[in-house]
PyMOL commands that place a pseudoatom at each C-alpha (Angstrom):
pseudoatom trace, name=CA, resn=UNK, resi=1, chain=A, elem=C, hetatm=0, pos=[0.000, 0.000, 0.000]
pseudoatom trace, name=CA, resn=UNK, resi=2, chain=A, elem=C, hetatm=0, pos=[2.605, 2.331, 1.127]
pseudoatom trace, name=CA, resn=UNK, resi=3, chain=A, elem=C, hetatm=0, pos=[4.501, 1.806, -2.317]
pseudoatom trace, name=CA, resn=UNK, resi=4, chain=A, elem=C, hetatm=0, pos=[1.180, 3.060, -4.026]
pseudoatom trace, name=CA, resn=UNK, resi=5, chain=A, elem=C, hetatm=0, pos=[1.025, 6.249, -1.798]
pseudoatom trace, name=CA, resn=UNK, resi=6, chain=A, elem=C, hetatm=0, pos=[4.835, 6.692, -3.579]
pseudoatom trace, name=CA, resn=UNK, resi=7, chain=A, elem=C, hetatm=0, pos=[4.495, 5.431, -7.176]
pseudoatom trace, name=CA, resn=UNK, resi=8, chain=A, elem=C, hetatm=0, pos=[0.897, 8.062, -7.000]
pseudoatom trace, name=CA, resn=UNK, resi=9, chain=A, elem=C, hetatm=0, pos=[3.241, 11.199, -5.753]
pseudoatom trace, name=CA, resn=UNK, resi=10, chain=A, elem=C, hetatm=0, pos=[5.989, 10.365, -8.522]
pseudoatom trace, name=CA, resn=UNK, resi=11, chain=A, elem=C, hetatm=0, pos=[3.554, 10.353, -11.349]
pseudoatom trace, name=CA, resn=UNK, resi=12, chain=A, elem=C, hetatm=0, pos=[1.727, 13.258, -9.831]
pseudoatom trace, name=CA, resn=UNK, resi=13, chain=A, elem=C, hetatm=0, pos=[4.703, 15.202, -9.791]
pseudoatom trace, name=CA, resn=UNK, resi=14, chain=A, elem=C, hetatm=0, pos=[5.763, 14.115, -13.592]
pseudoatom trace, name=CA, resn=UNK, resi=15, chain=A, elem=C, hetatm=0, pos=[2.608, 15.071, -14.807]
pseudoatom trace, name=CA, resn=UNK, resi=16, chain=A, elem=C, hetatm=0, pos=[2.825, 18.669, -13.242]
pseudoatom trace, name=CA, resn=UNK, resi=17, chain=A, elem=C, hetatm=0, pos=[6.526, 18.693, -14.799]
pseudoatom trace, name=CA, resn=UNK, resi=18, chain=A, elem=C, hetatm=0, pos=[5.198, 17.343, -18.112]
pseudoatom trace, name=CA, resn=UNK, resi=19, chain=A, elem=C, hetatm=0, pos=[2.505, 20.192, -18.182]
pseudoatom trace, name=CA, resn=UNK, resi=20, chain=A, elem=C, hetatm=0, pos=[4.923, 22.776, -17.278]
pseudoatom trace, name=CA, resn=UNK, resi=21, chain=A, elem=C, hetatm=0, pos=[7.407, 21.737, -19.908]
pseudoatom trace, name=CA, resn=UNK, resi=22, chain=A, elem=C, hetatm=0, pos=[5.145, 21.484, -22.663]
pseudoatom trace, name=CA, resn=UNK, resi=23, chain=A, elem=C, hetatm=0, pos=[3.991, 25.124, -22.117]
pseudoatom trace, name=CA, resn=UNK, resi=24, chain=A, elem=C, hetatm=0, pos=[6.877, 26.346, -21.502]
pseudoatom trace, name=CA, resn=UNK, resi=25, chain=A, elem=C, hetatm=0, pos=[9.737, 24.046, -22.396]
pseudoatom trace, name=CA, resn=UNK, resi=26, chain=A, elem=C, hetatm=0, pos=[10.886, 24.817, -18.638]
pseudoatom trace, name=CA, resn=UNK, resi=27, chain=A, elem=C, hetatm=0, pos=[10.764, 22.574, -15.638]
pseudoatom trace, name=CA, resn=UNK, resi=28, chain=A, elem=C, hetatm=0, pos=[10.855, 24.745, -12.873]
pseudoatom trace, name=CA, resn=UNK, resi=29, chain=A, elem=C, hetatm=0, pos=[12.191, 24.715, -9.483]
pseudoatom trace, name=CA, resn=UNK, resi=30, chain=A, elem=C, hetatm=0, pos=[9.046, 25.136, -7.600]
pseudoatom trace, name=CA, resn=UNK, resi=31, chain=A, elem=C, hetatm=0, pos=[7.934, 21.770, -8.927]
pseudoatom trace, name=CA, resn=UNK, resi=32, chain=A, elem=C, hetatm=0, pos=[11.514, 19.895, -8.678]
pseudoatom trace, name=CA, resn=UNK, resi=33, chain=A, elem=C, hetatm=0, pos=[12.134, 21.093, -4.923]
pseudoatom trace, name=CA, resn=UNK, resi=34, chain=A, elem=C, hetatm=0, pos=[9.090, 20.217, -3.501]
pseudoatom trace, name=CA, resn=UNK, resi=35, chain=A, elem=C, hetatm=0, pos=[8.961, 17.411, -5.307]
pseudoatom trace, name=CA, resn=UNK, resi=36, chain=A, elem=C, hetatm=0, pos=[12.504, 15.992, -4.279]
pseudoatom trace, name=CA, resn=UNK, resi=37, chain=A, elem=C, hetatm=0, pos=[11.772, 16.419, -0.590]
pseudoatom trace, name=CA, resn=UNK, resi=38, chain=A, elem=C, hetatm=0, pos=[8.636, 14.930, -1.068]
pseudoatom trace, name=CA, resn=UNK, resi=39, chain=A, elem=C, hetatm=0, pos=[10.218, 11.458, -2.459]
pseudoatom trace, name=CA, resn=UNK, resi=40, chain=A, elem=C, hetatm=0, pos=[12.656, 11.385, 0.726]
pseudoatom trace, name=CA, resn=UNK, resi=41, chain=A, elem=C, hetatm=0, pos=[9.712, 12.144, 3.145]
pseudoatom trace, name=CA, resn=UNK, resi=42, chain=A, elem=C, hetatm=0, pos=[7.360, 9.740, 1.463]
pseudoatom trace, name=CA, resn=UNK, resi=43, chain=A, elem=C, hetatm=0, pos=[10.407, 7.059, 1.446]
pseudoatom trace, name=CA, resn=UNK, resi=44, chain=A, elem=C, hetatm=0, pos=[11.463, 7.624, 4.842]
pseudoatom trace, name=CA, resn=UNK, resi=45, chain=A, elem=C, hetatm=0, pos=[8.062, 7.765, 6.749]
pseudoatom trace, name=CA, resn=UNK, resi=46, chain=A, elem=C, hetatm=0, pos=[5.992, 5.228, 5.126]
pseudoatom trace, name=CA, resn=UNK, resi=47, chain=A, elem=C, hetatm=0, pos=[6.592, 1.628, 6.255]
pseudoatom trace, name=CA, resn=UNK, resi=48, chain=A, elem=C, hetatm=0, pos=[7.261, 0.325, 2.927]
pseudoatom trace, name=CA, resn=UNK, resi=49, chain=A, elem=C, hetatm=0, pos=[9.597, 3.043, 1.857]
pseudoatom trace, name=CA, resn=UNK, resi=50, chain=A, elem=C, hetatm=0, pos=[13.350, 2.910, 0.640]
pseudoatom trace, name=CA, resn=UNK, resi=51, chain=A, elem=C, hetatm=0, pos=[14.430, 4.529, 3.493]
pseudoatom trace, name=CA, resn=UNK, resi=52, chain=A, elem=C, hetatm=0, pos=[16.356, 7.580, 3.782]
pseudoatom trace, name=CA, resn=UNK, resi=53, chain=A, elem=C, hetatm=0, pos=[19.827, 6.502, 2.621]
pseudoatom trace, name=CA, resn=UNK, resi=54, chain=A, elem=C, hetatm=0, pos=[18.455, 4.631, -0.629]
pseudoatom trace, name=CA, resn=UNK, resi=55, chain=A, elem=C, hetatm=0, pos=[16.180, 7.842, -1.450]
pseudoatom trace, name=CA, resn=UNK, resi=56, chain=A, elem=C, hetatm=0, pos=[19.337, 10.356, -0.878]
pseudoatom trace, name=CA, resn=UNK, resi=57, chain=A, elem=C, hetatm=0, pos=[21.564, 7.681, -3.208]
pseudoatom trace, name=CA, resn=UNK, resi=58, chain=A, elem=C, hetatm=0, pos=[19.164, 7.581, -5.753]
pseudoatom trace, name=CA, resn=UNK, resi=59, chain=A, elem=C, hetatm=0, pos=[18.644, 11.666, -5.445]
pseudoatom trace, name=CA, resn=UNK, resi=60, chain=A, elem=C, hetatm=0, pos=[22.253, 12.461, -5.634]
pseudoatom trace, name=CA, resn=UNK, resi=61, chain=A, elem=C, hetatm=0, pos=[23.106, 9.280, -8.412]
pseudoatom trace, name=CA, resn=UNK, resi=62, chain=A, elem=C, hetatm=0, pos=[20.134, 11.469, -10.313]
pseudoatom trace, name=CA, resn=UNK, resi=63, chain=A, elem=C, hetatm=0, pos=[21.152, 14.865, -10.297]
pseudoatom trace, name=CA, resn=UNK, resi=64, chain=A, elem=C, hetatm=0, pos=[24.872, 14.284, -10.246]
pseudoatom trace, name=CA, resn=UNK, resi=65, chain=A, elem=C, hetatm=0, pos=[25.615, 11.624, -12.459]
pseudoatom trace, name=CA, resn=UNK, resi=66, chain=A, elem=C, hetatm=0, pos=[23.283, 12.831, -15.076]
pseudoatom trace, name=CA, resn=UNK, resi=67, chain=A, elem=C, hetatm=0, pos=[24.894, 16.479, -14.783]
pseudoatom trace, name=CA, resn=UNK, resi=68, chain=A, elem=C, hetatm=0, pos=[27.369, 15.501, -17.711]
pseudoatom trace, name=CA, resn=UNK, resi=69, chain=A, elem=C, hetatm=0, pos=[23.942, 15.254, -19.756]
pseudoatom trace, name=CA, resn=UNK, resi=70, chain=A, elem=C, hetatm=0, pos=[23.524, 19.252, -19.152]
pseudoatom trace, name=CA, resn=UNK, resi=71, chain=A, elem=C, hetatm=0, pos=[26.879, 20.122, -19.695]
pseudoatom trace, name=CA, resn=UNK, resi=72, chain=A, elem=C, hetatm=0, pos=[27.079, 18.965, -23.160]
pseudoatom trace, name=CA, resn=UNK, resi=73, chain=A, elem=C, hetatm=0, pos=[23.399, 19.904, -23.505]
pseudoatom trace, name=CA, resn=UNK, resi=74, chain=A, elem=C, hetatm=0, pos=[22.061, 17.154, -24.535]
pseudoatom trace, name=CA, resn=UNK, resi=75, chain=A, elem=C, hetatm=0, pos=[19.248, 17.475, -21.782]
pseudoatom trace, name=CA, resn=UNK, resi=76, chain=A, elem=C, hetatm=0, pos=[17.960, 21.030, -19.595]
pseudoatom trace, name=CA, resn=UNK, resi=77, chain=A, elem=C, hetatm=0, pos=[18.810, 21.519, -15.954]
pseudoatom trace, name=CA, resn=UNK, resi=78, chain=A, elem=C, hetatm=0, pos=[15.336, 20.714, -15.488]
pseudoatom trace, name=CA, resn=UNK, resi=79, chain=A, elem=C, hetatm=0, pos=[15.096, 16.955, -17.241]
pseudoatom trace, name=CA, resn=UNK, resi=80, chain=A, elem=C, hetatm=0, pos=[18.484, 16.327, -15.159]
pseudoatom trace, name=CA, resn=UNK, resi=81, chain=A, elem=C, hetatm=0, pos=[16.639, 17.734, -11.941]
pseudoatom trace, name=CA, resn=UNK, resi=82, chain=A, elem=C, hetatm=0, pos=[13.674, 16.002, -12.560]
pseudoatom trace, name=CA, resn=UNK, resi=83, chain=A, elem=C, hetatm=0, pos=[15.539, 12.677, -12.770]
pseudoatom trace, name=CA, resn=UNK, resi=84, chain=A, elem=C, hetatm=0, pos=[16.971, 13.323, -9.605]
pseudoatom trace, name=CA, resn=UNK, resi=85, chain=A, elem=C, hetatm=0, pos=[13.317, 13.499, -8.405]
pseudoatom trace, name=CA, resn=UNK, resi=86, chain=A, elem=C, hetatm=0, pos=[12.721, 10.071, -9.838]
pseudoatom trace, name=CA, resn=UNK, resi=87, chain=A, elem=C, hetatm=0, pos=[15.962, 8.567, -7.952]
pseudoatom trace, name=CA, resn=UNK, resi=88, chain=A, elem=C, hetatm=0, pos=[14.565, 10.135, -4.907]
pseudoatom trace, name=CA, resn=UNK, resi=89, chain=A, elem=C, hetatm=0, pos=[11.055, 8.092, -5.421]
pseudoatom trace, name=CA, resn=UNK, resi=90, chain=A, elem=C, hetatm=0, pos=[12.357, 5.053, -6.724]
pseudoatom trace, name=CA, resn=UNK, resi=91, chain=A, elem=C, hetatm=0, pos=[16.314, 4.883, -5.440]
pseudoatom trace, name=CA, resn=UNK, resi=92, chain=A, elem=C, hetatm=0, pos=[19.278, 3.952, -7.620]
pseudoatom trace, name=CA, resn=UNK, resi=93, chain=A, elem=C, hetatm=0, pos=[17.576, 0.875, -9.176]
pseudoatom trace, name=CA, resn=UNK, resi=94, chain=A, elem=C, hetatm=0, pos=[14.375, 2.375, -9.951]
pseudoatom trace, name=CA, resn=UNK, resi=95, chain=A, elem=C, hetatm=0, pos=[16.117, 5.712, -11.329]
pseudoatom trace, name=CA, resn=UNK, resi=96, chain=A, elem=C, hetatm=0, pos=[18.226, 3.011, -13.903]
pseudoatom trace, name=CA, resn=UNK, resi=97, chain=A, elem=C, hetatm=0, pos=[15.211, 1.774, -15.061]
pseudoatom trace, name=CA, resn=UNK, resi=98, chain=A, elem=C, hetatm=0, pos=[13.529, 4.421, -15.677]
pseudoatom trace, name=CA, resn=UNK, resi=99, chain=A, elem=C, hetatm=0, pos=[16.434, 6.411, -17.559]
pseudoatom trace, name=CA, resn=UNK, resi=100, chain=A, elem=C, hetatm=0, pos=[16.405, 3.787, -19.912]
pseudoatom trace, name=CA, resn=UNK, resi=101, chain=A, elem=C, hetatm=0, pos=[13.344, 3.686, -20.131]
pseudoatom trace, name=CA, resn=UNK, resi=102, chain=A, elem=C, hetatm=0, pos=[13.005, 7.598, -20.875]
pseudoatom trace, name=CA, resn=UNK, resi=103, chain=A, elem=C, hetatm=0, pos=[16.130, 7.333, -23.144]
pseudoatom trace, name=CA, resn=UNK, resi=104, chain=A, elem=C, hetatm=0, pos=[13.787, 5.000, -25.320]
pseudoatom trace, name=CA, resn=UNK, resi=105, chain=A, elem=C, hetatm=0, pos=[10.830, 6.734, -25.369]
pseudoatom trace, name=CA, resn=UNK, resi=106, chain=A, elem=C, hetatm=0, pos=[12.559, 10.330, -25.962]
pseudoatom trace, name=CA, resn=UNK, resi=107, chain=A, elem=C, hetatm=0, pos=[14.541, 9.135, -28.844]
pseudoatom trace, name=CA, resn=UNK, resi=108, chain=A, elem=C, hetatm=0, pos=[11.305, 7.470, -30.383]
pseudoatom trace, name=CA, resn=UNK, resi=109, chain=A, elem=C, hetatm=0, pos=[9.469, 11.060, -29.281]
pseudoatom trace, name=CA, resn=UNK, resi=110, chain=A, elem=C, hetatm=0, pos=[12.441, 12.866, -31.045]
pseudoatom trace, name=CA, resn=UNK, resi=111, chain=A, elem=C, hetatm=0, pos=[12.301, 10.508, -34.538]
pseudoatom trace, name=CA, resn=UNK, resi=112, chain=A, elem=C, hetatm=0, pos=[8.164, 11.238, -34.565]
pseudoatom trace, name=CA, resn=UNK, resi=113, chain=A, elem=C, hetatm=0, pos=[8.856, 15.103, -33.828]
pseudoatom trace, name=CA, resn=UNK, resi=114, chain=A, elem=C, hetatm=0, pos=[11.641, 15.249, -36.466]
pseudoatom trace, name=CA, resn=UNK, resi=115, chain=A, elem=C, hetatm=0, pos=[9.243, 13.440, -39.274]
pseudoatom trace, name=CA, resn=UNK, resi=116, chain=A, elem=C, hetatm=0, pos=[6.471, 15.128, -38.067]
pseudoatom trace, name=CA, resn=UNK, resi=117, chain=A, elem=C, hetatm=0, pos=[7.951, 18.399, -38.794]
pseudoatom trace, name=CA, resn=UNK, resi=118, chain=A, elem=C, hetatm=0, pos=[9.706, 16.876, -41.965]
pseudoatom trace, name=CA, resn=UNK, resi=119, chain=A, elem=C, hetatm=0, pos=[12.976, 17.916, -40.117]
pseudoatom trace, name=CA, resn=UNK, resi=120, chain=A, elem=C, hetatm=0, pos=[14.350, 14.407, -41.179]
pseudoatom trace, name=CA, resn=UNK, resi=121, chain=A, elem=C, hetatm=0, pos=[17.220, 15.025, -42.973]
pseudoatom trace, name=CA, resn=UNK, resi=122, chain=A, elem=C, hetatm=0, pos=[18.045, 17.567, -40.056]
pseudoatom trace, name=CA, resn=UNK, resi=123, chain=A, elem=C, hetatm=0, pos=[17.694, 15.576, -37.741]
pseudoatom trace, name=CA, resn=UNK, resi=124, chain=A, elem=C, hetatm=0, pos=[20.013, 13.064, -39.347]
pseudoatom trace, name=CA, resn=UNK, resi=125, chain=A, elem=C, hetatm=0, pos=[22.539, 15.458, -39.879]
pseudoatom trace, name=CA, resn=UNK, resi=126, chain=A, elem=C, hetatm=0, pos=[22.521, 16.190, -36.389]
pseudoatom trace, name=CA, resn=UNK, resi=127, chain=A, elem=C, hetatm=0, pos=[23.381, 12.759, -35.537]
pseudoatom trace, name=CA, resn=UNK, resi=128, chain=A, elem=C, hetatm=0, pos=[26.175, 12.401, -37.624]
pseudoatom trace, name=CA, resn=UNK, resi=129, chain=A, elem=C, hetatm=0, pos=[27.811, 15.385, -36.174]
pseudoatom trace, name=CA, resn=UNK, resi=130, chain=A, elem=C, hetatm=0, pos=[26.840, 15.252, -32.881]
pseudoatom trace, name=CA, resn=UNK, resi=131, chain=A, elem=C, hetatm=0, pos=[28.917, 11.046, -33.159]
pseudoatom trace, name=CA, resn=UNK, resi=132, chain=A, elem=C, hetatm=0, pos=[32.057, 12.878, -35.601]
pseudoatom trace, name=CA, resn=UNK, resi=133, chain=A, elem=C, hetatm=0, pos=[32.677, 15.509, -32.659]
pseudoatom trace, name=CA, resn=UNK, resi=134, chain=A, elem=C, hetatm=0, pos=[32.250, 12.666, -30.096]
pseudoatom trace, name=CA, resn=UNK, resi=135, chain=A, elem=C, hetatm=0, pos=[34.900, 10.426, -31.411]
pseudoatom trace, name=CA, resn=UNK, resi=136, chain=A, elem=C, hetatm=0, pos=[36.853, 13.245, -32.400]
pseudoatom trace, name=CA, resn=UNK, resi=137, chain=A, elem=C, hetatm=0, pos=[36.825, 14.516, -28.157]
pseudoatom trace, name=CA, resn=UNK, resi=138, chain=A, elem=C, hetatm=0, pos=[37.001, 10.598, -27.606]
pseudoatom trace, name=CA, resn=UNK, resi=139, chain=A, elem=C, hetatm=0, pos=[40.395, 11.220, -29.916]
pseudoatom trace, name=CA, resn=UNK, resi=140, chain=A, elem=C, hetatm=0, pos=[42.145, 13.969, -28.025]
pseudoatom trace, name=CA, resn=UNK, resi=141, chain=A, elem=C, hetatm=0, pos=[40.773, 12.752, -24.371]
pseudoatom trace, name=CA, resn=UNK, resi=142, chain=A, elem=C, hetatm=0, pos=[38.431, 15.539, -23.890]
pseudoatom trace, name=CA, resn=UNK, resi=143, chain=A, elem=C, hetatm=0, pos=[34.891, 16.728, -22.440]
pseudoatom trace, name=CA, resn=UNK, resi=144, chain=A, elem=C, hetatm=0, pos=[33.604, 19.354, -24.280]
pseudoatom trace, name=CA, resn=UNK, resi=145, chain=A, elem=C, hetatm=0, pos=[30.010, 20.577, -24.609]
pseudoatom trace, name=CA, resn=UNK, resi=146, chain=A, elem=C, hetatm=0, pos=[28.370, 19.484, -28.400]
pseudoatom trace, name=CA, resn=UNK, resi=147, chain=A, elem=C, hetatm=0, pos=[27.967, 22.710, -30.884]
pseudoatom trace, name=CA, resn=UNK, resi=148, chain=A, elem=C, hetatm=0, pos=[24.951, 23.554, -31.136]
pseudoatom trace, name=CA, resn=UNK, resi=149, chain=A, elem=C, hetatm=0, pos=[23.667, 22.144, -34.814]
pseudoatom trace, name=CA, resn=UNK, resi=150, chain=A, elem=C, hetatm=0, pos=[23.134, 24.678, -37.261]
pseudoatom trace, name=CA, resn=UNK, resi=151, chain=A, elem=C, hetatm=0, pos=[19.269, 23.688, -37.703]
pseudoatom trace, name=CA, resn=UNK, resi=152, chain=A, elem=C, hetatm=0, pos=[17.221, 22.186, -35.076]
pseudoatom trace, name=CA, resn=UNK, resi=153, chain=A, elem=C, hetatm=0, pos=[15.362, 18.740, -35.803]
pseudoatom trace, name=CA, resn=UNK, resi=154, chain=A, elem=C, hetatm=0, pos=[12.456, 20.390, -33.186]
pseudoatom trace, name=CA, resn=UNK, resi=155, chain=A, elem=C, hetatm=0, pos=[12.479, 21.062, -29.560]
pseudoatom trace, name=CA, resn=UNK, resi=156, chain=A, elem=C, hetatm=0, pos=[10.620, 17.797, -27.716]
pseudoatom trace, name=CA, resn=UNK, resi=157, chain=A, elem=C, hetatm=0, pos=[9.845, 18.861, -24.194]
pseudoatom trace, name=CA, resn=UNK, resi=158, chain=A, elem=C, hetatm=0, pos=[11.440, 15.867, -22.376]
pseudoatom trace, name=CA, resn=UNK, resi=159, chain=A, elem=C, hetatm=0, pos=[9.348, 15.356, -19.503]
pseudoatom trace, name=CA, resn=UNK, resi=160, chain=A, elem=C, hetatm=0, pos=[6.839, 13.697, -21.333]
pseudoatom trace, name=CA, resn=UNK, resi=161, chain=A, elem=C, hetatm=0, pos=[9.553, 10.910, -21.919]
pseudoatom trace, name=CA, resn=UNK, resi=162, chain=A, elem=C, hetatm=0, pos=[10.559, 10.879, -18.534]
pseudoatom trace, name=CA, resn=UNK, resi=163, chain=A, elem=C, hetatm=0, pos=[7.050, 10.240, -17.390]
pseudoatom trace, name=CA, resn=UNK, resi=164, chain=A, elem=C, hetatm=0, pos=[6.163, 7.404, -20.147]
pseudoatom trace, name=CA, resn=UNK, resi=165, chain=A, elem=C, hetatm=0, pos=[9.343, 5.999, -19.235]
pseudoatom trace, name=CA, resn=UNK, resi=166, chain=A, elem=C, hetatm=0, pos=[8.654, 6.145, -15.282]
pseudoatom trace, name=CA, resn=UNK, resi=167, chain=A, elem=C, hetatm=0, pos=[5.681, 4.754, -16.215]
pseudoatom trace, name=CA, resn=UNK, resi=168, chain=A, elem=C, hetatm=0, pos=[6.504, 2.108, -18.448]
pseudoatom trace, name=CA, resn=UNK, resi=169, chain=A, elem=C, hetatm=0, pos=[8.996, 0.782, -15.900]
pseudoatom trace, name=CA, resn=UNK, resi=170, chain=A, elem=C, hetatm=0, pos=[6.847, 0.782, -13.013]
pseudoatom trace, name=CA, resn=UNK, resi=171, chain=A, elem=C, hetatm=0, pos=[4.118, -1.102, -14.766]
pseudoatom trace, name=CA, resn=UNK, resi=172, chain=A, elem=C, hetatm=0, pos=[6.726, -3.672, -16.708]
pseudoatom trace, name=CA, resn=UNK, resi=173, chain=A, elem=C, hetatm=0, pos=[8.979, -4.049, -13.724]
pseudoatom trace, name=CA, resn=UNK, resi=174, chain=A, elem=C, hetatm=0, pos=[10.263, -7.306, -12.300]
pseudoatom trace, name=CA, resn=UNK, resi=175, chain=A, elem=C, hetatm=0, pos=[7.765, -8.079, -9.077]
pseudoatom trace, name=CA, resn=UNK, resi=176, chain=A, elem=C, hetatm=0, pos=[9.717, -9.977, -6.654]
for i in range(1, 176): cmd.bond("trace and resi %d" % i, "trace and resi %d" % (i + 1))
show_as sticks, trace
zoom trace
């Protein structure tokens, strides 16, 4: 029961993020915050919580090991900040799933905005760059931010992913 009360407050939370960002391409603080200490409250109150120390691992794995993602903006401060939130709901294990998860869905999302948009070719182009400069940083043992491409494929408001993924996982997820 006490994992429902959890896995309602983490979708309730993406789907205010997920309406935010798809208004305004922002995920603001007001909604991460609150939402962060609400997955290490929830976690270390209710009986079948994480616990505190899971909760804070998955937080912290969350906001700082997806951090690279920002720097070479490849995702906002928000989507990285929101995935923190998730690690903070679900721990370490459950924040894993779900990134993969989200990673699925928002490359799918990103392939149906692209065609949508006939941005194909862009978006394709993109790609290709995006893998030369890559291997080319790989080359000289560097971490550099991507250039931004010359034409955007379209701007996909990644929260929705996150959420589909979130949910995806916590519906397909192994039940032990």
């Amino acid at each position: 029961m006490s994992s429902s009360i959890i896995y309602a407050g983490l979708i309730g939370v993406l789907s205010a993020a997920a309406y935010s960002d798809v208004k305004t391409f922002r995920i603001p603080n007001a909604v991460t915050v609150p939402a962060a200490m609400l997955g290490l409250a929830l976690n270390s109150s209710l009986p079948e919580g994480l616990g505190l120390t899971p909760a804070l691992y998955g937080f912290a794995i969350g906001l700082f090991g997806l951090y690279p993602l920002y720097l070479l903006r490849v995702w906002g401060a928000g989507d990285v900040k929101l995935m923190a939130v998730v690690g903070a709901f679900l721990g370490p294990v459950g924040l894993f799933g779900c990134l993969l998860w989200s990673l699925v869905i928002g490359g799918i999302t990103a392939v149906i905005v692209a065609w949508h948009r006939k941005r194909g070719r862009v978006l394709l182009e993109n790609l290709r760059c995006m893998v030369y400069q890559a291997a080319f940083n790989a080359q000289l043992r560097k971490v550099s931010a991507f250039d931004g491409p010359a034409e955007s494929a379209g701007k996909v408001a990644y929260a929705i992913p996150i959420l589909l993924g979130t949910l995806g996982y916590l519906i397909y997820q192994p039940h032990v």
